[in-house]
MDTraj code that builds the backbone (N, CA, C; nanometers):
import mdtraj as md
import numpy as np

residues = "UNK UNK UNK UNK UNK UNK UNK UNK UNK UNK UNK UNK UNK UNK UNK UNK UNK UNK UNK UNK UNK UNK UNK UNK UNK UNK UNK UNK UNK UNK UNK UNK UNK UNK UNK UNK UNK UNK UNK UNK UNK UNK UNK UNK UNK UNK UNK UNK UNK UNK UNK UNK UNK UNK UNK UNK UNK UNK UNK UNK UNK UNK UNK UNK UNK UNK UNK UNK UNK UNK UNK UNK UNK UNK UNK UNK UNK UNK UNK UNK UNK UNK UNK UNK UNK UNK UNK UNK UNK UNK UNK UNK UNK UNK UNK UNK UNK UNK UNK UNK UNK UNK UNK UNK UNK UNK UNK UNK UNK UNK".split()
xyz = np.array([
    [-1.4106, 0.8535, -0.9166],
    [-1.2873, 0.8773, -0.9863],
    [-1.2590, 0.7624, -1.0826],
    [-1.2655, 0.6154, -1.0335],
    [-1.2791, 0.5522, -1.1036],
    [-1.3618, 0.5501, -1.2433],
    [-1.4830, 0.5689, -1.2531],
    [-1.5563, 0.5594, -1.3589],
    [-1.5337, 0.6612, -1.4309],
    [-1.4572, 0.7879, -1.4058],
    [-1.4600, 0.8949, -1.4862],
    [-1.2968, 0.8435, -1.5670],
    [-1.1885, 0.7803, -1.5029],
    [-1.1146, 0.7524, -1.5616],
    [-1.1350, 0.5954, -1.6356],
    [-1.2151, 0.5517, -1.6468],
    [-1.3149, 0.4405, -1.7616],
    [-1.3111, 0.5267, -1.8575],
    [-1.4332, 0.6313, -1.8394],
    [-1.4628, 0.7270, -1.9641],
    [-1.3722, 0.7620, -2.0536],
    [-1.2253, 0.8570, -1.9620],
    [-1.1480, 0.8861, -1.9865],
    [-1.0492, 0.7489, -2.0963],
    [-1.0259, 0.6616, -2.0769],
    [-0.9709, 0.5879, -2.1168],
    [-1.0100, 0.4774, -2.2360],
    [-1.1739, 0.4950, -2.2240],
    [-1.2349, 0.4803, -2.3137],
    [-1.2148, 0.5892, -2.4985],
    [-1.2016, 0.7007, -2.4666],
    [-1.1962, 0.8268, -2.5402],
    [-1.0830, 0.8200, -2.6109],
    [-0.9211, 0.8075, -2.4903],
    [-0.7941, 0.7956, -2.5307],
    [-0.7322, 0.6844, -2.5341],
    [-0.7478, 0.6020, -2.5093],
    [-0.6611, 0.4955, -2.4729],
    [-0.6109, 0.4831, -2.4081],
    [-0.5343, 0.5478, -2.2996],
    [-0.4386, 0.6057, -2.1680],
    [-0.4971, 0.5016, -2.0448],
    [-0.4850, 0.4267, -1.9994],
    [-0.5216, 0.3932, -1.8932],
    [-0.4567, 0.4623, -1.7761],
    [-0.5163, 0.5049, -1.6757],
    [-0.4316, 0.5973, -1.5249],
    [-0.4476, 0.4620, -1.4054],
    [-0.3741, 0.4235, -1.3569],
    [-0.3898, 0.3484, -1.2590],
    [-0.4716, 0.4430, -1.1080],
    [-0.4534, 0.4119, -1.0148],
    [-0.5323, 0.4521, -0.9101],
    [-0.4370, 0.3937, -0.7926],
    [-0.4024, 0.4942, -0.7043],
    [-0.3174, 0.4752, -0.5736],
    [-0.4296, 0.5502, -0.4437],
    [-0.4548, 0.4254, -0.4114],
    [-0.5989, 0.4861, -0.2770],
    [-0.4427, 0.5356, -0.1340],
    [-0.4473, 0.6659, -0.0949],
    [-0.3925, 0.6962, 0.0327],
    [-0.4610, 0.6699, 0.1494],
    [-0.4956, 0.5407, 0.1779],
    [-0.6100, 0.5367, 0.2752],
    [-0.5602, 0.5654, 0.4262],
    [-0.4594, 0.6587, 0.4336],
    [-0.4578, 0.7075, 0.5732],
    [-0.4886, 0.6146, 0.6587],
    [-0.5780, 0.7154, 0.7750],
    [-0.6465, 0.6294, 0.8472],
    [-0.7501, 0.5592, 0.8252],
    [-0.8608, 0.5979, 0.7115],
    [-0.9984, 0.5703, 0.6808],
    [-0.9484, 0.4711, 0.6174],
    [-0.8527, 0.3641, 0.5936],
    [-0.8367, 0.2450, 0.4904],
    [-0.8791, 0.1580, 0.6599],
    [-0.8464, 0.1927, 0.7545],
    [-0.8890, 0.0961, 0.9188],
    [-0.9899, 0.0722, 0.8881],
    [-1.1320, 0.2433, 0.8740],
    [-1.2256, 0.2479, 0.9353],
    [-1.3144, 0.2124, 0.8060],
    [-1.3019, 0.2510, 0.7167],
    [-1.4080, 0.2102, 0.5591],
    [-1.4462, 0.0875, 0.5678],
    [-1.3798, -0.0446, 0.5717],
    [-1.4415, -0.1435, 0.5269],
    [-1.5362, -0.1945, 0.6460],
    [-1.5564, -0.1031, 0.7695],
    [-1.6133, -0.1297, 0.8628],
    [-1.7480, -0.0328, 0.9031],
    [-1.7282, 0.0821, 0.8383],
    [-1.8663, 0.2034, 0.8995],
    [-1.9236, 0.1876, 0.7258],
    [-1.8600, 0.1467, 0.6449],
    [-1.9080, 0.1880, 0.5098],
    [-1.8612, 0.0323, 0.4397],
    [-1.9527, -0.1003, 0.4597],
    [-1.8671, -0.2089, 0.3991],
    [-1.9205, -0.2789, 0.2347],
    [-2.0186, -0.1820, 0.1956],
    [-2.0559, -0.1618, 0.0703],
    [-1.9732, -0.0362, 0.0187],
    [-1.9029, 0.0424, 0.0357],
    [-1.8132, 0.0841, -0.0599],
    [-1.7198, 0.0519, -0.0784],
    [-1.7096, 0.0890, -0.2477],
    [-1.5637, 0.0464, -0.3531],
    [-1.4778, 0.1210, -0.3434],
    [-1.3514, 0.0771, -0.2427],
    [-1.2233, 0.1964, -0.2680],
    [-1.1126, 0.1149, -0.2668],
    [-1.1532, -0.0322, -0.2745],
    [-1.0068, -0.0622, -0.2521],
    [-1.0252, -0.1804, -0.3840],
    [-0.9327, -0.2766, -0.4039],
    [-0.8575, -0.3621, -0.4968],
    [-0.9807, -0.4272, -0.5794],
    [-1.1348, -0.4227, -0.5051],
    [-1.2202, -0.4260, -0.5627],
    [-1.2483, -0.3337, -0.6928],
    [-1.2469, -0.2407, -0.6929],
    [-1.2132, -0.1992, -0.8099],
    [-1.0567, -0.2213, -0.8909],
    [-1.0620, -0.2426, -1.0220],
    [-0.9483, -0.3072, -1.0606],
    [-0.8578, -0.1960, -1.1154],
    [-0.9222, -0.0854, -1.0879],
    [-0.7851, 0.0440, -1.1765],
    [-0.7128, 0.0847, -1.0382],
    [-0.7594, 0.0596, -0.9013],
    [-0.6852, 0.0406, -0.7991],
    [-0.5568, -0.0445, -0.8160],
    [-0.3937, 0.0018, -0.7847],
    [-0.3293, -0.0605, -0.8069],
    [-0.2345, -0.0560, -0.6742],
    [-0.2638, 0.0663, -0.5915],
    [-0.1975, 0.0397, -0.4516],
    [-0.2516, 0.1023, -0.3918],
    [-0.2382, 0.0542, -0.2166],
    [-0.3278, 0.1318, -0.1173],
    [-0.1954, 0.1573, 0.0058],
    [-0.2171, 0.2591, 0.0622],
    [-0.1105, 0.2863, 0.1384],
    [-0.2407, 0.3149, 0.2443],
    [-0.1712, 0.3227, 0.3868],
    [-0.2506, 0.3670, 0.5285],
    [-0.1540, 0.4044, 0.6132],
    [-0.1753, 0.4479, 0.7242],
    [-0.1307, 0.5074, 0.8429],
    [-0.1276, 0.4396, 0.9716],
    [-0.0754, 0.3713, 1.0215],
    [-0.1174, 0.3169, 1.1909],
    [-0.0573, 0.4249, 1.2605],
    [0.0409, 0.5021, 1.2252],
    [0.0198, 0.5939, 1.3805],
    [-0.0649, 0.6346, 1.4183],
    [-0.1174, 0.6734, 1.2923],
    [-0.2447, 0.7680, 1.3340],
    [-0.3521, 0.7263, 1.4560],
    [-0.3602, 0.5853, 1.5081],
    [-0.4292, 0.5022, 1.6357],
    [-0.3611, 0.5788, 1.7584],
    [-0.2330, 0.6576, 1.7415],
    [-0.2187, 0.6303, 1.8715],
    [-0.1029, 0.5329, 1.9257],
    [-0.0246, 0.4966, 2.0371],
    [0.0681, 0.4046, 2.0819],
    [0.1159, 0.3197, 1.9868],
    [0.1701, 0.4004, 1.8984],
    [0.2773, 0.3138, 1.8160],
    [0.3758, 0.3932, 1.7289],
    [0.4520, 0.3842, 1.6746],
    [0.6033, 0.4461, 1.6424],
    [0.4941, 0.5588, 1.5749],
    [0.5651, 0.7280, 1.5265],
    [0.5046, 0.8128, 1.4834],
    [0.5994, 0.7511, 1.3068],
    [0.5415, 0.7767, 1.2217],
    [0.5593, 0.7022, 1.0648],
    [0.5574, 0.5883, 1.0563],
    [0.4645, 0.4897, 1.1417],
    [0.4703, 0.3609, 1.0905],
    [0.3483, 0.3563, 0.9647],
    [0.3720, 0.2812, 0.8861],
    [0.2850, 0.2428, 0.8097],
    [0.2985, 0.1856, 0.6961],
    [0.2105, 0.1320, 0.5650],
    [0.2172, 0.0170, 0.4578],
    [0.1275, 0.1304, 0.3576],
    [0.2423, -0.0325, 0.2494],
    [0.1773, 0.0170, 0.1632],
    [0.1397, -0.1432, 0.0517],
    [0.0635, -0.1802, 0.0241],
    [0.0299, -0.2634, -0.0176],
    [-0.0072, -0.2276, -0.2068],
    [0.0789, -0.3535, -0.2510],
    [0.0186, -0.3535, -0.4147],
    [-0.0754, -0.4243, -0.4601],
    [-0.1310, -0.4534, -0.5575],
    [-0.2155, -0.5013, -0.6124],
    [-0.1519, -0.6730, -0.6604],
    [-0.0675, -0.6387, -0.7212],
    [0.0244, -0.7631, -0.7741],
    [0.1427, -0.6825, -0.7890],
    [0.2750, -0.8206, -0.7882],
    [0.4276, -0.7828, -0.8361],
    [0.4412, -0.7009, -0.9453],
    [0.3249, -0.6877, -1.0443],
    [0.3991, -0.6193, -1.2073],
    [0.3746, -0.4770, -1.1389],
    [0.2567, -0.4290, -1.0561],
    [0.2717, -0.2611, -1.0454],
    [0.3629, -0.2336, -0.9449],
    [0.4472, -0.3086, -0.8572],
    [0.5396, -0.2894, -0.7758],
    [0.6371, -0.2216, -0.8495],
    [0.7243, -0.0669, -0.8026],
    [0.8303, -0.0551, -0.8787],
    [0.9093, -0.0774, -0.9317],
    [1.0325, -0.1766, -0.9737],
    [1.1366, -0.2230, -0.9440],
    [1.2354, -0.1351, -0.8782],
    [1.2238, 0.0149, -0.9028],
    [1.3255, 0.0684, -0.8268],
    [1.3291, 0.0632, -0.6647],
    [1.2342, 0.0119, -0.6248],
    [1.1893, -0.0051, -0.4868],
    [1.2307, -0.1421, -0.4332],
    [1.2760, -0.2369, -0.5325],
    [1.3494, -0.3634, -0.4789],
    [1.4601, -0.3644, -0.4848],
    [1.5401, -0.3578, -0.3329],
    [1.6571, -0.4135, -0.3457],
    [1.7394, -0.5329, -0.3509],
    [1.8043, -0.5555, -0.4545],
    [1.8664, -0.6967, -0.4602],
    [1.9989, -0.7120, -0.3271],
    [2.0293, -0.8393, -0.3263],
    [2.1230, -0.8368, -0.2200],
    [2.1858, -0.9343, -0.2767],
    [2.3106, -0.9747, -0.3040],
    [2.3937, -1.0946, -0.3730],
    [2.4804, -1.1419, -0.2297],
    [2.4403, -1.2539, -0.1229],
    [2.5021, -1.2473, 0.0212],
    [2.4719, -1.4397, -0.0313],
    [2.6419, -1.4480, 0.0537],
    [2.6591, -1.5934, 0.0720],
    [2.6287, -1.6909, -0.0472],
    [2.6400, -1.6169, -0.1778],
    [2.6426, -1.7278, -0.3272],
    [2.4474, -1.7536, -0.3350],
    [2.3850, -1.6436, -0.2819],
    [2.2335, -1.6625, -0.2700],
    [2.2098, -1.4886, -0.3250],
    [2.0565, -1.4289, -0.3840],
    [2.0288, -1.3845, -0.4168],
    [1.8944, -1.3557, -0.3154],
    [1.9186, -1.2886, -0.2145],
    [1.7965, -1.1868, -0.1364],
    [1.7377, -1.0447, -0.1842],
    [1.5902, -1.0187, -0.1700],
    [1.5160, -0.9334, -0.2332],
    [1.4436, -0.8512, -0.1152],
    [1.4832, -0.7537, -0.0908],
    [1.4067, -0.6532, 0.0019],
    [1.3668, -0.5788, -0.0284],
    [1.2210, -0.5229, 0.0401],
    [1.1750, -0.4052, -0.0566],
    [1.1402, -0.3124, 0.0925],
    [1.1898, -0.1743, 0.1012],
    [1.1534, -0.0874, 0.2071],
    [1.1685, 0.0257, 0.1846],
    [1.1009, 0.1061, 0.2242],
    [1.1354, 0.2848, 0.1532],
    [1.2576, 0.2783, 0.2092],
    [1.2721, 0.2813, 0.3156],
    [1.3914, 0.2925, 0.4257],
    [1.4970, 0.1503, 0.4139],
    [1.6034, 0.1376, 0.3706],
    [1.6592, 0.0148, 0.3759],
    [1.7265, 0.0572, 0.5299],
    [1.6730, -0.0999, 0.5863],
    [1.7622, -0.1445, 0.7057],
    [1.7447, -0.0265, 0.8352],
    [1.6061, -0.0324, 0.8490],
    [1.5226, 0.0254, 0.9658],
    [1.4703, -0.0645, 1.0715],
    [1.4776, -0.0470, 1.2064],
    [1.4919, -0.1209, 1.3006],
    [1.2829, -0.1633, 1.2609],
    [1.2733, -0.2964, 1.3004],
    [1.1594, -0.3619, 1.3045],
    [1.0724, -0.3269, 1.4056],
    [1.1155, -0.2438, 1.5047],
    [1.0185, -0.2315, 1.6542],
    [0.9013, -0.1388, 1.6485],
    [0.8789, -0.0283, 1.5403],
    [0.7452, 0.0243, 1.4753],
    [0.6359, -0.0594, 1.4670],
    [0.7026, -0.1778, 1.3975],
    [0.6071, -0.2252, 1.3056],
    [0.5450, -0.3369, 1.4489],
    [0.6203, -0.4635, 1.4936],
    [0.6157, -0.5251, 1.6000],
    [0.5728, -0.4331, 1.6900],
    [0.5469, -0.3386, 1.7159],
    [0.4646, -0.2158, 1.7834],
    [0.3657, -0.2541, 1.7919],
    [0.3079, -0.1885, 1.6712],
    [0.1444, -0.1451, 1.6089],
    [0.1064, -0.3391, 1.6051],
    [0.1572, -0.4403, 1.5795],
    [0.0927, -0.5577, 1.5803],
    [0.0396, -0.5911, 1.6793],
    [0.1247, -0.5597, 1.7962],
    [0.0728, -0.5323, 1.9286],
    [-0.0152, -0.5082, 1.9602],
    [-0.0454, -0.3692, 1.9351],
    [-0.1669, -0.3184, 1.9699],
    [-0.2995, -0.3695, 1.8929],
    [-0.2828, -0.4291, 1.7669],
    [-0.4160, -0.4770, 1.7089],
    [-0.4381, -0.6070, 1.7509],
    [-0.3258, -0.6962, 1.8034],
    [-0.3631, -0.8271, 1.8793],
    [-0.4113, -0.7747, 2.0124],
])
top = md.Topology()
chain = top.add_chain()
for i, resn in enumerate(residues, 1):
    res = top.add_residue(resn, chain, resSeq=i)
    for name in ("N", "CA", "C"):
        top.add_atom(name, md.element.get_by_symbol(name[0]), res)
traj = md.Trajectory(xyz[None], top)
């Protein structure tokens, strides 16, 4: 997909970024397959999202999503917070979701 959107962008000018859904296979790829390119190694990759429920014993919708760098991060996805004459920055699909998903699944991979 990558190289066809090279071509592609070569032709038009358009560059398409690339969002890998690596489900569960973002766990298992860099481990059964550690010569393939699907993640940040290629550079039109600009975010990778995965799944930990999918393991098993841990909250059902836990999961990430990781960017490449701050510029492809949305901004609509950061929330500012103006608290105590200070300026806090959170970023969560969900604002102000209990932490015990996540402290879950860490669990289980330690």
């Amino acid at each position: 997909m990558s190289d066809l959107l090279d071509e592609y962008e070569q032709k038009t000018g358009i560059s398409v970024p690339i969002h890998v859904d690596g489900a569960s296979g973002a766990f298992v790829a860099p481990f059964a397959h550690p010569k393939l390119l699907w993640d940040f190694k290629l550079p039109r990759v600009v975010s990778i999202n995965t799944s930990g429920h999918k393991f098993g014993l841990a909250y059902v919708g836990v999961g990430w999503v990781i960017w490449r760098d701050k510029e492809h991060l949305p901004k609509d996805l950061i929330f500012e917070l103006h608290y105590l004459g200070s300026v806090e920055y959170s970023f969560s699909l969900n604002f102000s979701r209990p932490a015990a998903p996540i402290i879950a699944q860490y669990f289980n991979f330690v």
